[in-house]
C-alpha positions as CSV (number, residue, x, y, z in Angstrom):
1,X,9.4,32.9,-35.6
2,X,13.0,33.4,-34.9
3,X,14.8,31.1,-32.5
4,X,18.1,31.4,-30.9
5,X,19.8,28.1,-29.9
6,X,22.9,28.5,-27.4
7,X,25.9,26.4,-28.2
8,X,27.6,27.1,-25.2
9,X,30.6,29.7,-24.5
10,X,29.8,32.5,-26.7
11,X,28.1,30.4,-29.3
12,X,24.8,30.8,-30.7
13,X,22.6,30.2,-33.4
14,X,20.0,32.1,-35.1
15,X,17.1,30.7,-37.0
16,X,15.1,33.1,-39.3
17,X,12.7,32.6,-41.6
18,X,15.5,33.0,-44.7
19,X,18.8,32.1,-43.3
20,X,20.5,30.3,-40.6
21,X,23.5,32.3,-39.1
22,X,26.2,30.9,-36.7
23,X,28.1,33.2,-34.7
24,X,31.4,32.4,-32.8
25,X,30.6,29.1,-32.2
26,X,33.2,27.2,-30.5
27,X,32.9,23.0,-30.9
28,X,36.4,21.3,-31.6
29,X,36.9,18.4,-29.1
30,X,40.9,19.5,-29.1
31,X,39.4,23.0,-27.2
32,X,41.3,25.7,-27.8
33,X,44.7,27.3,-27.2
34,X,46.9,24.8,-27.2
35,X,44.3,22.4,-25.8
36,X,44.4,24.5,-22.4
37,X,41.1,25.7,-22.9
38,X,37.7,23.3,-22.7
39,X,33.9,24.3,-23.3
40,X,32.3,24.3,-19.6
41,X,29.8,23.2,-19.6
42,X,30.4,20.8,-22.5
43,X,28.7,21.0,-25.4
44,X,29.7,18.0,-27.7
45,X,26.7,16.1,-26.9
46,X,25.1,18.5,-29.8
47,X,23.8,17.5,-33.0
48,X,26.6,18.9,-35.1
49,X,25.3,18.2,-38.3
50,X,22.2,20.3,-37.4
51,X,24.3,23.2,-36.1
52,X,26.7,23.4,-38.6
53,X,23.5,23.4,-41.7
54,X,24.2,27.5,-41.7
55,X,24.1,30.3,-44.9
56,X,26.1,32.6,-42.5
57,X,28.6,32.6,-39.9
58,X,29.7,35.6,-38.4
59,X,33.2,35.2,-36.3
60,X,34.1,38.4,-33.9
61,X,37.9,37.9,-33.3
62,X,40.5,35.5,-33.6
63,X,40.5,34.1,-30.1
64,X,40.4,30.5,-30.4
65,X,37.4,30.2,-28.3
66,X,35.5,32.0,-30.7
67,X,36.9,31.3,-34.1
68,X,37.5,28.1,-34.7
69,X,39.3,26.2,-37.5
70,X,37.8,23.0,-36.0
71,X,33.8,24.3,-37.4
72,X,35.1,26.1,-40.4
73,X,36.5,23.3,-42.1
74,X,33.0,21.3,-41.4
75,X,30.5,23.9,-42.9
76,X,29.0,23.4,-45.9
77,X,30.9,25.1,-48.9
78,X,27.4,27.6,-49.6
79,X,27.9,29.2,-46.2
80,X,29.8,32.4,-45.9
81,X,32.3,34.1,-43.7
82,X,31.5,37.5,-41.8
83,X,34.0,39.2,-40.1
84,X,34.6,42.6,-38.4
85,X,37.0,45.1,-40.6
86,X,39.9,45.7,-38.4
87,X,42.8,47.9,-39.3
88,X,45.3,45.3,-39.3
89,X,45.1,42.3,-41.7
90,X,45.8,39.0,-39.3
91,X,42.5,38.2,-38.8
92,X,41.7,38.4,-42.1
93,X,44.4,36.4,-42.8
94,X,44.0,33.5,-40.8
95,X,40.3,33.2,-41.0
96,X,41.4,33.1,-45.1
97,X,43.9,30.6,-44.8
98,X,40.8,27.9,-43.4
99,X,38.2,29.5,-45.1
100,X,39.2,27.3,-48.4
101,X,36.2,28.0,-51.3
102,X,33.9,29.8,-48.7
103,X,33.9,33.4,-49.1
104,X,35.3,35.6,-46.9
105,X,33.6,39.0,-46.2
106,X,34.1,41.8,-44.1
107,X,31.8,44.2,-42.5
108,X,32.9,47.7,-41.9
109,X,31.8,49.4,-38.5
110,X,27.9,50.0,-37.8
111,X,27.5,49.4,-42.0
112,X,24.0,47.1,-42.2
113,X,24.9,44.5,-44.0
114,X,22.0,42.3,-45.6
115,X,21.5,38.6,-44.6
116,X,18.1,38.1,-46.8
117,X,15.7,40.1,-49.3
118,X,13.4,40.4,-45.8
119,X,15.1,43.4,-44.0
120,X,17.2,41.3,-42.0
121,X,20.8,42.5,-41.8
122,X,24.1,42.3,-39.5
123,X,26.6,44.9,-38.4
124,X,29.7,44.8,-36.2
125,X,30.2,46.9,-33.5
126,X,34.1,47.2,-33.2
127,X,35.7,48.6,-29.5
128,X,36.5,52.3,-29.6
129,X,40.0,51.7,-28.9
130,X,41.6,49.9,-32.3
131,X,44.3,48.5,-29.6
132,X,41.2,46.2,-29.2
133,X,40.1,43.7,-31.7
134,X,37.0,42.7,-30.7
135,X,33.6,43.1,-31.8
136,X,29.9,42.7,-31.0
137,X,27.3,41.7,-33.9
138,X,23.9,43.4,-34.0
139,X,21.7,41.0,-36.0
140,X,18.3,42.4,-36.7
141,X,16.0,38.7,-37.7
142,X,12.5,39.0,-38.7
143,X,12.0,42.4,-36.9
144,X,13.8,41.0,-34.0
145,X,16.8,42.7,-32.3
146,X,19.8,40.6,-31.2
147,X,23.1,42.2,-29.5
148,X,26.1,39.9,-29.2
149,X,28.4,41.3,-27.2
150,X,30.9,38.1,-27.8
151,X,34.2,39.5,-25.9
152,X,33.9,43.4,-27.0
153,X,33.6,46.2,-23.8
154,X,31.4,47.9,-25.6
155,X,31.1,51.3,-24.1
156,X,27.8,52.6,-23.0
157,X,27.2,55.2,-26.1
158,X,28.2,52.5,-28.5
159,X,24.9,50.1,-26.8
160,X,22.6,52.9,-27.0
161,X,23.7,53.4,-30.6
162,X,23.2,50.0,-31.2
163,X,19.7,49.5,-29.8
164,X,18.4,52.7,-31.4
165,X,19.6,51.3,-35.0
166,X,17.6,48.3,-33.7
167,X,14.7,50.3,-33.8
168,X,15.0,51.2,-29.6
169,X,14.4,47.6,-28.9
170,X,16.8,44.8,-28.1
171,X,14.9,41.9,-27.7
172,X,18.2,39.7,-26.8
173,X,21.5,41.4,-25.3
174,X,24.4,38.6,-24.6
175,X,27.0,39.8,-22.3
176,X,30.4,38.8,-21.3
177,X,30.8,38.5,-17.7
178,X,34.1,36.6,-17.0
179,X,37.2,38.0,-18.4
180,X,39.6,35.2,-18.9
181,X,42.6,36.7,-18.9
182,X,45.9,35.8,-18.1
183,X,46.1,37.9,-15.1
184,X,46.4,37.4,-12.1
185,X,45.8,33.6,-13.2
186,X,49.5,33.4,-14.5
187,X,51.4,35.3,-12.1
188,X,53.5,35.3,-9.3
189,X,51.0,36.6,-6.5
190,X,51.2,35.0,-2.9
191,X,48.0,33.7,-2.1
192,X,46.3,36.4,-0.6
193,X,47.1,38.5,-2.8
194,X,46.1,36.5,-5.5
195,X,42.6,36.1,-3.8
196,X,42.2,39.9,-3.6
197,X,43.1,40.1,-7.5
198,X,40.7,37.7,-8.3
199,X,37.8,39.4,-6.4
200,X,38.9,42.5,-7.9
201,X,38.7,40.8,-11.2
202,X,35.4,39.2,-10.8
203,X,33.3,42.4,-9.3
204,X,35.0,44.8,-11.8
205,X,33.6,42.6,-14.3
206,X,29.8,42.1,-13.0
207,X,29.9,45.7,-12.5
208,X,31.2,47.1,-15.7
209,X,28.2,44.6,-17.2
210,X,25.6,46.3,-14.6
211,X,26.2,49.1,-15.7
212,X,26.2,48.8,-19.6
213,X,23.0,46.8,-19.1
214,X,21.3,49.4,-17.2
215,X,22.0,52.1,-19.6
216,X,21.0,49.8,-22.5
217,X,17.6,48.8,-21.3
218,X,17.3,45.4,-23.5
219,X,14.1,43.0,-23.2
220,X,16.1,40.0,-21.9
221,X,20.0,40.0,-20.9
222,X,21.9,37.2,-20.7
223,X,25.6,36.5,-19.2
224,X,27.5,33.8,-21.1
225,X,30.6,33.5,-22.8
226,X,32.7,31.4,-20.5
227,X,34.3,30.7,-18.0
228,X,36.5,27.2,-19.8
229,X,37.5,25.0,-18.2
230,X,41.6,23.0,-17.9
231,X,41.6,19.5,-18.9
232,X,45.1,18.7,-19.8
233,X,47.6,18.0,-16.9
234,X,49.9,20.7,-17.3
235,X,47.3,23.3,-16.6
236,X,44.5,21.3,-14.2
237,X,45.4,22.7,-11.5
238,X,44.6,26.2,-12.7
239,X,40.6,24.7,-12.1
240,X,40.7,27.0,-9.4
241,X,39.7,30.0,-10.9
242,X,36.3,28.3,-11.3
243,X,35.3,28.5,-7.4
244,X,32.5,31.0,-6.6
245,X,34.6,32.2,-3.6
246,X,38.3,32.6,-4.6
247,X,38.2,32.0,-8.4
248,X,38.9,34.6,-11.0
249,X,36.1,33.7,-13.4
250,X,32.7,33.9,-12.8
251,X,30.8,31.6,-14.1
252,X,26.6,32.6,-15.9
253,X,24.8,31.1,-12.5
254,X,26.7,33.1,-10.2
255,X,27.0,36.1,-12.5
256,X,22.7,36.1,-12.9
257,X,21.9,35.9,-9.1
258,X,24.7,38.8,-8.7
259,X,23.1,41.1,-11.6
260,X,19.6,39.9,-10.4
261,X,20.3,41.6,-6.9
262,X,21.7,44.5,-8.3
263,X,20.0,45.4,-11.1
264,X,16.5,43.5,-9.7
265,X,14.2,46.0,-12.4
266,X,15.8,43.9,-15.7
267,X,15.0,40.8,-16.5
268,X,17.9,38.1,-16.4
269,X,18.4,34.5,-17.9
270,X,21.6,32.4,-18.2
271,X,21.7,29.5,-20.5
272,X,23.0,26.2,-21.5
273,X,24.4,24.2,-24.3
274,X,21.4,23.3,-26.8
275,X,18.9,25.5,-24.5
276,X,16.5,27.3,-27.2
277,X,14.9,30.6,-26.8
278,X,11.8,32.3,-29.4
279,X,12.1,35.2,-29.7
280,X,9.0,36.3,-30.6
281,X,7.0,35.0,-27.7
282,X,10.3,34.7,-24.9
283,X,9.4,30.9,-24.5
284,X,12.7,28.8,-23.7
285,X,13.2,24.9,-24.2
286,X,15.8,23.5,-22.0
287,X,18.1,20.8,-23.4
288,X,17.8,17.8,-21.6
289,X,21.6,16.9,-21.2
290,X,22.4,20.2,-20.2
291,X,19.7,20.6,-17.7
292,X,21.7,17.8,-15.5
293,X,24.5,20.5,-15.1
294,X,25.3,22.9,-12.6
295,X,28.2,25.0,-11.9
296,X,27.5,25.1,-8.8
297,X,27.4,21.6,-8.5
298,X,29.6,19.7,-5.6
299,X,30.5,17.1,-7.8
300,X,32.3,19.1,-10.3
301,X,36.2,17.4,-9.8
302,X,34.2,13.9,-10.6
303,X,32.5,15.9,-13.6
304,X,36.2,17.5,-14.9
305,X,37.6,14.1,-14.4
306,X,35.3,12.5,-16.6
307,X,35.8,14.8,-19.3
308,X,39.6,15.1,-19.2
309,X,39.3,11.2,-19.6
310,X,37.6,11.3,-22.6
311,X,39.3,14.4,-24.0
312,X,42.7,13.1,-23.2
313,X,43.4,11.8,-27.0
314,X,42.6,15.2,-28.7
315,X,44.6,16.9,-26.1
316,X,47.9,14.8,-26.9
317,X,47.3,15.1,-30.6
318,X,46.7,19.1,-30.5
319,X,50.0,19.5,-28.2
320,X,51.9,17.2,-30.2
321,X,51.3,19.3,-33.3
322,X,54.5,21.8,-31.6
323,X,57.1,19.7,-31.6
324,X,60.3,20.8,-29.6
325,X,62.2,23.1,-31.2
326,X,65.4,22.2,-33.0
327,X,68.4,24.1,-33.1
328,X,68.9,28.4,-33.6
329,X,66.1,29.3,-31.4
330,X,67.6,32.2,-30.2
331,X,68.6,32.9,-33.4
332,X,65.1,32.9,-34.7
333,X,64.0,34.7,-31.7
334,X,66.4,37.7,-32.1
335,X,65.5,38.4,-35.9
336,X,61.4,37.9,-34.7
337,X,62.0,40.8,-32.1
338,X,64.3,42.7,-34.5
339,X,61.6,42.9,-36.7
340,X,59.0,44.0,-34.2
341,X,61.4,47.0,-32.9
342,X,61.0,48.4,-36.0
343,X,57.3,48.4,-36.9
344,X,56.9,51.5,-34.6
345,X,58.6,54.1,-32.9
346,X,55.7,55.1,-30.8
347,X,55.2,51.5,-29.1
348,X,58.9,52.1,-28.1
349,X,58.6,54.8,-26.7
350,X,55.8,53.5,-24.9
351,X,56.8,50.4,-24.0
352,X,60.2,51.9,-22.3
353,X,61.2,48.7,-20.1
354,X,63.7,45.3,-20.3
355,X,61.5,42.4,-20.8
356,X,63.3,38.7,-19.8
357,X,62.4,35.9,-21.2
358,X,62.9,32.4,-19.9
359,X,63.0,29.3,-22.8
360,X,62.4,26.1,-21.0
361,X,63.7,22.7,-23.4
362,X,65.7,22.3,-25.7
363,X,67.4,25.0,-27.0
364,X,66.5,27.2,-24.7
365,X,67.8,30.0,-22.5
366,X,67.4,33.2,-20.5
367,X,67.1,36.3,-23.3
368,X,66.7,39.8,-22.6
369,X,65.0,42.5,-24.8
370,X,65.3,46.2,-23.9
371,X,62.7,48.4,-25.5
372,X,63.7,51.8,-25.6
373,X,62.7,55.2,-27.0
374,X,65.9,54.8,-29.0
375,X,65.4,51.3,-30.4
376,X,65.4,47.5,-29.4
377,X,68.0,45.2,-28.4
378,X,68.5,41.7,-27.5
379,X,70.8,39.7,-25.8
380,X,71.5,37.1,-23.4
381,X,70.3,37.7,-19.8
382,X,72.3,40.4,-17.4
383,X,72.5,39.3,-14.4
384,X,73.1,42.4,-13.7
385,X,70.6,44.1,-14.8
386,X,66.6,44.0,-13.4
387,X,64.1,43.1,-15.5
388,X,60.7,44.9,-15.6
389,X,58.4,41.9,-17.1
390,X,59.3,38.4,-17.2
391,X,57.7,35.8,-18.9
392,X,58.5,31.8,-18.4
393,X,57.4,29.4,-21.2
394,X,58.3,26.4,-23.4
395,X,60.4,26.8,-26.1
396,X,57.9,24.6,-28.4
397,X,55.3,27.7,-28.2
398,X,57.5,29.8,-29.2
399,X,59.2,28.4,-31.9
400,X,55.8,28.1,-33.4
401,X,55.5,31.7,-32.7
402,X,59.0,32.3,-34.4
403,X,57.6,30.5,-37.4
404,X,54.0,31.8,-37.5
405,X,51.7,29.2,-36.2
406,X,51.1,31.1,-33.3
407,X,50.3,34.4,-31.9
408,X,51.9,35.6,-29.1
409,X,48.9,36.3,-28.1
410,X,47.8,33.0,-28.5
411,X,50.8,31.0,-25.9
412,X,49.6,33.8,-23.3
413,X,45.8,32.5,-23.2
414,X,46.9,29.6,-23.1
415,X,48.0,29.8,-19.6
416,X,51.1,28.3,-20.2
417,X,53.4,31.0,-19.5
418,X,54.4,32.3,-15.9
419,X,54.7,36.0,-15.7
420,X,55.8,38.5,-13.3
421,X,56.2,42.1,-13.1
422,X,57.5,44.5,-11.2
423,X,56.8,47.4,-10.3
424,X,53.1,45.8,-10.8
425,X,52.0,47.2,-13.7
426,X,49.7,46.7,-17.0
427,X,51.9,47.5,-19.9
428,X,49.3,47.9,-23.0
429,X,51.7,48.4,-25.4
430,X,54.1,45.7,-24.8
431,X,50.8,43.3,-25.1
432,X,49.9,45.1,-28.4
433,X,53.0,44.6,-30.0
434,X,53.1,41.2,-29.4
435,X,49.5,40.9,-30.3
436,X,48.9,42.8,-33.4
437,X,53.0,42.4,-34.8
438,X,52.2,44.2,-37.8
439,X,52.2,48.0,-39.1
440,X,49.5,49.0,-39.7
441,X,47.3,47.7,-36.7
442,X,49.9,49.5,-34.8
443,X,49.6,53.0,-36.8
444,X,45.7,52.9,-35.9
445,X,46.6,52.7,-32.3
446,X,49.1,55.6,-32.8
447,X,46.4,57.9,-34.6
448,X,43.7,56.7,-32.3
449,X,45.5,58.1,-28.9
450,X,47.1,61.0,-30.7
451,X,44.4,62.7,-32.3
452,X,42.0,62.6,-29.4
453,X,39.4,65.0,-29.0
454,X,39.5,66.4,-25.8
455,X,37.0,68.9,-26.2
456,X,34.0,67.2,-24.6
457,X,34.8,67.6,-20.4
458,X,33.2,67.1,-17.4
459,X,33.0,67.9,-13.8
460,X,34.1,65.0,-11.3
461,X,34.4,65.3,-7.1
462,X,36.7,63.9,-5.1
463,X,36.9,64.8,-1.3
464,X,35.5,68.2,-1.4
465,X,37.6,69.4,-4.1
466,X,36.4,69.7,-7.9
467,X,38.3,68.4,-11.6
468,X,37.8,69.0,-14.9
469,X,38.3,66.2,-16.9
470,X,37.9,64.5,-20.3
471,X,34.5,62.9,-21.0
472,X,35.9,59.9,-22.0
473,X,39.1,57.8,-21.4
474,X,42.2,58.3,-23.0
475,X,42.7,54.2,-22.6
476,X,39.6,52.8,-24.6
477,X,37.2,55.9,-25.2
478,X,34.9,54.6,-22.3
479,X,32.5,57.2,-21.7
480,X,33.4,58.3,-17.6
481,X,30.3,60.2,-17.1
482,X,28.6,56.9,-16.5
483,X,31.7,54.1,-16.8
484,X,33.8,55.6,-13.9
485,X,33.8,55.6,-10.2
486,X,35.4,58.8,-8.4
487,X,36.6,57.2,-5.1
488,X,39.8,57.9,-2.7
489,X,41.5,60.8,-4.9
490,X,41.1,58.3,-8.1
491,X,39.0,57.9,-10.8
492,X,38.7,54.4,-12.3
493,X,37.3,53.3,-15.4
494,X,35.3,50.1,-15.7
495,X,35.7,49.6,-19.0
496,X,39.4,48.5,-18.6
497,X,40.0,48.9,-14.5
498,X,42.6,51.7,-15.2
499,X,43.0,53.8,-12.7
500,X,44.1,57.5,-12.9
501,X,45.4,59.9,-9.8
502,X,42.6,63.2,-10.5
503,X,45.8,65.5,-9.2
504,X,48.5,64.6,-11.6
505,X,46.5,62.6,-14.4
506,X,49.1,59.8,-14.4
507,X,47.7,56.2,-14.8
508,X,48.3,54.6,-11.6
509,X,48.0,50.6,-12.5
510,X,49.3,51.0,-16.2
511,X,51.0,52.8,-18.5
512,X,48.5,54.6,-20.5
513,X,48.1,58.3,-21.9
514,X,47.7,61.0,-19.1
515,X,44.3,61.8,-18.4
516,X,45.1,65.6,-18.4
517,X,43.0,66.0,-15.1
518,X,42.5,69.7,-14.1
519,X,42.1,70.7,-10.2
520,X,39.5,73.4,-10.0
521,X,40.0,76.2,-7.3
């Protein structure tokens, strides 16, 4: 009789007959990225010794929020380490370096991979895109199907595959359905505008999940994996993106009623911290401290307030851990960018635009970097010159960057950065650079968008007049015969919310590869 027990976020655990299996679970009282991030609800009133009694854990990605040092180093030394193959070697290498005795093993794309001698196996479902490292897990316990979406778009094609190599029954598909990204959270939007980039944000979302869900038929679907919530000073005010009406998260309440409406034929559950479902017979046992919660609660600044109290200590100590930076910061900084400038040709080229950077502390400053098609320089700022993307942030985060503590990636979900951009455009690759830093992860992306297939076309309409275009997006892969809309001369792809002009093929909200749109008669 398998169970599933939900540790909150995009936690859970699976209890089969052979094995125990965590998967992303996400515990440590100092939260996550750079103690900016904290479970919502909480979840430490579990019984950790109980959850952390596992053979397997599987761990999707390296987002804090769902890897996390914090359980790793508590599991017991029998249980082992699953992790998505991904063409770059950072994951692997971080989730190595706290791994200690454990062993360490990684699962190639849709390869079964056996979790006992009783059929039941594991695979990871990797985004199309390898710009993307995330990953779903299909678990297949005692003849029952889980799919754990974790962070992963998964595009429509890829959830059909996965529920026919279930044997064409899901009995358990977990869904994101709040994207917490740095944007529009961190930038410089007036207030309206931010409101409308918010909304955008959150029906994109719900929408993108209606529409995977619908095409994926499982037995029960479930919205989870976030929203966290900001504990420390510095970043409590960003609380805001919480609120059901102007936020830019949506939290699993809100997100069930919305997906209820719309897709009313499905069956919908959200769940809490310690809640317990079987899936054999569907029953679910609510946990008693985490039925006294709501999101939509009006007491939820009393609630915050509470637990920033008691979290204050583990915040202090996990911010302290970057002390200020000493001096040759910019020294440091102009040999890490240096080095990135040469990894590839093709993110230059990409890329194409002055990126300013603004060092708050000691030893600080305002520092330029100009990508071009030619190579990468850096300097002090230009007053002169306009900057395309700027980005504001303590010099303690990224001195630890410099030094390899961090990812860039990691000071950006944080939400301790300010960023602006102008014009007001998604720039992929500058974010992949900075994300993946290394060769080969940036070769696969190169390969991945240059040897497309194109073949595969369809018809789309757009007032009265007809375009042929490719079956599926040069962005991600998404399939646009059932992840698009076609609306005002544009067609826009849910997986990502990229938007391309059906006349020209240009990417109107980001710099992506042309969609090589064709206007027919």
């Amino acid at each position: 009789m398998p169970t599933v027990t939900f540790l909150g976020h995009a936690g859970v655990a699976l209890h089969a007959t052979a094995f125990r299996l965590l998967a992303d679970p996400w515990l440590a009282p100092t939260g996550a990225f750079l103690g900016s991030w904290h479970q919502y609800p909480r979840n430490d009133h579990l019984d950790l010794d109980g959850v952390l009694d596992a053979d397997w854990i599987a761990i999707s990605h390296e987002h804090l929020d769902h890897f996390d040092p914090w359980v790793i180093e508590r599991l017991p030394k029998r249980t082992r380490i699953l992790i998505p193959h991904y063409p770059g070697p950072a994951f692997r290498e971080r989730i190595t370096t706290v791994a200690g005795a454990r062993q360490v093993i990684e699962i190639p794309a849709w390869e079964k991979f056996p979790l006992d001698n009783r059929g039941s196996w594991i695979t990871a479902i990797p985004e199309l895109s390898p710009m993307c490292h995330d990953a779903a897990f299909l678990v297949v316990a005692d003849g029952r199907a889980v799919l754990h979406c974790n962070d992963a778009r998964l595009t429509a094609a890829q959830a059909r595959r996965a529920k026919h190599l279930a044997g064409d029954r899901l009995d358990l598909m977990a869904v994101q359905t709040s994207g917490a990204s740095w944007h529009p959270i961190c930038y410089e939007y007036p207030a309206a505008e931010m409101a409308r980039h918010s909304l955008g944000k959150r029906v994109s979302k719900l929408r993108a999940v209606q529409r995977l869900v619908r095409q994926t038929e499982p037995e029960l679907a479930v919205p989870f994996a976030g929203p966290p919530c900001f504990l420390d000073a510095d970043v409590r005010g960003l609380n805001w993106v919480l609120d059901r009406e102007t936020g830019a998260f949506c939290d699993p309440e809100a997100a069930t009623d919305w997906l209820r409406e719309h897709l009313p034929a499905q069956r919908w559950d959200h769940f809490e911290p310690g809640d317990v479902l079987d899936l054999d017979t569907g029953a679910v046992v609510r946990d008693p401290v985490s039925a006294e919660f709501s999101f939509a609660d009006a007491g939820r600044a009393a609630y915050l307030e509470r637990y920033a109290a008691d979290r204050a200590g583990h915040i202090a100590a996990a911010v302290a851990e970057f002390p200020e930076p000493g001096p040759g910061l910019y020294d440091r900084f102009a040999e890490h960018f240096r080095h990135l400038g040469g990894l590839s040709d093709y993110f230059l080229k990409q890329i194409a635009m002055l990126v300013r950077f603004e060092i708050t502390g000691p030893h600080g400053g305002t520092w330029d970097v100009d990508f071009t098609p030619d190579g990468l320089t850096i300097g002090p700022a230009d007053p002169a010159a306009r900057p395309h993307y700027r980005v504001t942030t303590a010099g303690r985060w990224v001195d630890a960057v410099l030094t390899g503590r961090l990812a860039w990636e990691d000071v950006l979900i944080s939400f301790r950065v300010g960023l602006y951009r102008d014009p007001d455009v998604y720039n992929d690759y500058l974010v992949g650079l900075l994300k993946h830093a290394n060769a080969p992860a940036l070769r696969a992306v190169e390969m991945y968008e240059t040897c497309r297939d194109e073949s595969e076309r369809i018809v789309v309409e757009s007032a009265g007049r007809r375009y042929d275009i490719p079956r599926y997006c040069p962005h991600a892969g998404e399939d646009l015969a059932v992840g698009a809309v076609v609306r005002d001369g544009l067609v826009h792809c849910l997986a990502h919310n990229f938007a391309f002009d059906l006349e020209t093929g240009a990417c109107v909200n980001a710099r992506a590869a042309n969609l090589t749109s064709r206007p027919l008669g």
